[in-house]
C-alpha positions, 0 to 999 in steps of 0.5 A: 296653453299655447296651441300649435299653428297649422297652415293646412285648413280642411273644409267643411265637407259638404255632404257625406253619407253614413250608413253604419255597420254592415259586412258584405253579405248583409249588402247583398241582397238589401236596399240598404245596409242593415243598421246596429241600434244605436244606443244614444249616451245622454249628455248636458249642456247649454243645446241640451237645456234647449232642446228640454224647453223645446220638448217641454213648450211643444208639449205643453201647447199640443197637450194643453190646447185641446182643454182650453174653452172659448165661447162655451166650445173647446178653443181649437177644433177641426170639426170635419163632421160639419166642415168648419174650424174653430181656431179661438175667436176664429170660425173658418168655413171650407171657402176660407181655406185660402187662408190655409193655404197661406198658412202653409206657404208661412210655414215652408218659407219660415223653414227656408229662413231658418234653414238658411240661417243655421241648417236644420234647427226644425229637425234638431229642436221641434220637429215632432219626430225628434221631440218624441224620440227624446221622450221615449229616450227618457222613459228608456233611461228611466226604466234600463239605465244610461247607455252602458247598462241598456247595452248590458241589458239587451246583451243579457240572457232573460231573467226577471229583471230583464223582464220587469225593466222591459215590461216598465219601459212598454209599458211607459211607452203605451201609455205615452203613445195611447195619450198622444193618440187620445189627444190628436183625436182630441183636435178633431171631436171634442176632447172632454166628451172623447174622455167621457166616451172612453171613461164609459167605454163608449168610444165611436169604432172611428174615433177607436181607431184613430186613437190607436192608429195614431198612438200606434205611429208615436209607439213605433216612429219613436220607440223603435224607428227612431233615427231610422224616420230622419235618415230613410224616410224624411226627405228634408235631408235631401233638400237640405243642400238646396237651402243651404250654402258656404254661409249658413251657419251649421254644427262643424268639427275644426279640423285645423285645430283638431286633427291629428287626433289622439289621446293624452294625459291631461298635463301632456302638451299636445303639440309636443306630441304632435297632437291637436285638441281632438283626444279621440274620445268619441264621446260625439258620437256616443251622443249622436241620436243618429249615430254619425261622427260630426268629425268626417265633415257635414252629412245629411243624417246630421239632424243638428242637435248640437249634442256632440257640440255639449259633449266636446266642451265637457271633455274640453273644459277637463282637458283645459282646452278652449271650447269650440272644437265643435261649433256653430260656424258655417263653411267659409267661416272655418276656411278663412278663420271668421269671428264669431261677428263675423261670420253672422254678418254674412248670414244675413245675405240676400237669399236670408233677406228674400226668404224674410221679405216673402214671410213678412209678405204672405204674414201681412196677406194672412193678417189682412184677410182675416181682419178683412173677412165680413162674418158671412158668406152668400152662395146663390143656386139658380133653379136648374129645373125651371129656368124661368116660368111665365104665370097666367097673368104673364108675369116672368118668375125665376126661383132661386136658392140662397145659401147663407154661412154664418161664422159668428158664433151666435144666431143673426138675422139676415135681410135679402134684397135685390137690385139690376131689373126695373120693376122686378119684385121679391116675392118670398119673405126678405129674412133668413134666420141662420144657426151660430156658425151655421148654413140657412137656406132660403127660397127666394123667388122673384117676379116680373110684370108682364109689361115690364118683361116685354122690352126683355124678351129672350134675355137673361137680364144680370141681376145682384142679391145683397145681404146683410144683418139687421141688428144693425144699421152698418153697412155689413153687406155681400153681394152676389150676382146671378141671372133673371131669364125671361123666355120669348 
């Protein structure tokens, strides 16, 4: 079928806000407009299989992690009792917490790349809000019906069926969020003793609490605050218009091609009436989670879902229209009319290639470090209390406490030998046995002869402990360096 051609093209607009249905008493005395729920229509396609992968691969990793072993210990866990953290093979101490902070500088510039690519993918397909909010979407459809029979049923008077839908759906709700809650827990003390604990009934006060806590914020972020979280309280839709511009690839309505809006007959040339492709369905909108029309232009309660995008291409394909009335495409893609190749050659500009460049960057630091960490950590606390002591025989003795972080997981053996004074000895026993992924503690007290400590009167002489294992004959040694004072 021949489309008409217009010469008018109308932009992408870049930000609108939306704020729903609201009468002028309502705004009155409100900081913001008071909202209709939206009741979400469900719709398939290709953006709504993904998402499904999405909610079905995060979920696996979230739930699945906390039962995996390693080393005889649960694979991933934050013990905050004992400060370390078990990641796999990996045991991380609080002084390795640089490799943290570099995690989290991946994962910012990671959200810069890809929202620069294609606007918000994070809120659309794996931010935790959203995949939560289409489980309990689900279990709602399951327990009320689709979109009309929910609207019917809320608008009913009470009966019992209205009362056993309900009740199904809480009851679906509570046991999804207890179980979410269980298993965040489950990150930070042992998952299969917490299940012991509450199968006995015996769960810690703390470990009570945070499992109701947290199953409380999935209960009520994603069965009742739903859109509410995206719109009001995430500020990402505020910082998106920082991250992206003209090329970043966003979900759009083709005016030109859409507008003037209208229904038809199916066999009806719509340019014969004057028509463009858009019937005025409203089907976009029915299956928007937040509940905007993508038609009015880009806005920032848009969390890029690409449900509308599966809705328009039904209708299109029953229509016999092309698809793509709503599409990926960025701004300067729509204006100038952009192929698809296009318009994905001018993605990749210089601010995409500089967010790419800094997360290989911080990558390789991460990688790099980790690869590089020797197992084992030295911290030296001279003795405060007595800086230096003179003996009878006039020999100088500084006292000294080692602490030595072991992060394999089985027990080592450690010599202690120092170096930096001529003629200075150790007095204590040189080993130090230390727990798998444990601290030991050593006294380490060192001497001076009398004469070798007259040419160092009143100084405070640089010294250097080295430690190192003794199963073996590398050399895996740390230095720290500390003072051996000799008073006047």
């Amino acid at each position: 079928m021949k489309k008409s051609s217009r010469s008018r093209i109308i932009p992408i607009q870049p930000v609108a806000m939306q704020t729903g249905t609201a009468t002028p008493a309502d705004d009155a005395f409100s900081l913001h407009p008071k909202q209709d729920k939206i009741y979400s229509r469900a719709v398939g396609g290709l953006f709504a299989r993904l998402r499904w992968v999405m909610v079905w691969v995060t979920q696996l990793v979230f739930y699945g992690i906390p039962w995996l072993q390693w080393n005889d210990r649960q694979a991933v866990l934050f013990d905050l009792a004992n400060i370390r953290f078990f990641i796999f093979g990996l045991v991380l101490h609080p002084q390795d917490l640089i490799f943290l902070a570099l995690l989290l500088v991946l994962a910012a510039l990671a959200l810069f790349f890809f929202t620069a690519v294609a606007g918000r993918l994070w809120c659309g397909y794996a931010c935790p809000q959203t995949v939560y909010t289409a489980i309990f979407l689900w279990l709602e459809r399951i327990t009320e019906g689709n979109r009309l029979a929910r609207m019917r049923l809320d608008a009913a008077r009470w009966s019992t069926e209205k009362v056993a839908r309900k009740g199904a759906k809480q009851l679906l709700w509570i046991s999804a969020s207890l179980f979410t809650g269980f298993t965040f827990v489950g990150y930070f003390t042992p998952i299969r003793d917490l299940a012991a604990g509450l199968l006995a009934l015996s769960l810690s006060p703390w470990e009570g609490f945070w499992v109701l806590f947290y199953g409380l914020a999935t209960y009520g972020n994603a069965g009742y605050l739903r859109e509410q979280i995206c719109m009001q309280m995430c500020p990402y839709a505020r910082i998106q218009s920082a991250l992206t511009d003209m090329n970043t690839m966003v979900i759009a309505y083709d005016t030109q091609r859409g507008e003037n809006r209208g229904s038809r007959a199916r066999s009806a040339d719509p340019t014969a009436l004057g028509l463009g492709d858009c019937i005025d369905c409203t089907l976009c909108v029915q299956v928007c989670p937040t509940g905007i029309d993508i038609r009015d232009g880009l806005q920032n309660e848009c969390i890029a879902c690409a449900a509308c995008i599966d809705a328009c291409d039904q209708v299109m394909v029953k229509m016999n229209y092309p698809r793509g009335l709503i599409r990926y495409s960025s701004a300067t893609g729509m204006q100038e009319r952009l192929s698809a190749r296009q318009m994905i050659r001018q993605v990749w500009r210089p601010r995409v290639w500089m967010y790419g460049a800094l997360m290989l960057l911080v990558a390789s630091l991460l990688i790099v470090g980790l690869s590089a960490r020797k197992g084992v950590a030295v911290d030296v606390i001279k003795d405060r209390g007595a800086l230096a002591r003179e003996q009878g025989n006039g020999d100088i003795e500084n006292i000294y406490l080692l602490k030595v972080m072991n992060a394999a997981e089985h027990a080592r053996t450690y010599r202690v030998s120092v170096q930096g004074l001529p003629g200075m000895t150790l007095v204590t026993p040189a080993a130090l046995d230390v727990p798998a992924t444990g601290i030991g503690s050593l006294t380490v007290r060192l001497a001076l002869g009398a004469q070798a400590a007259q040419a160092y009167r009143g100084q405070a002489i640089p010294i250097t402990f080295k430690v190192q294992r003794a199963d073996t004959d590398r050399e895996v040694a740390i230095e720290e360096k500390s003072t051996f004072v000799i008073p006047r």
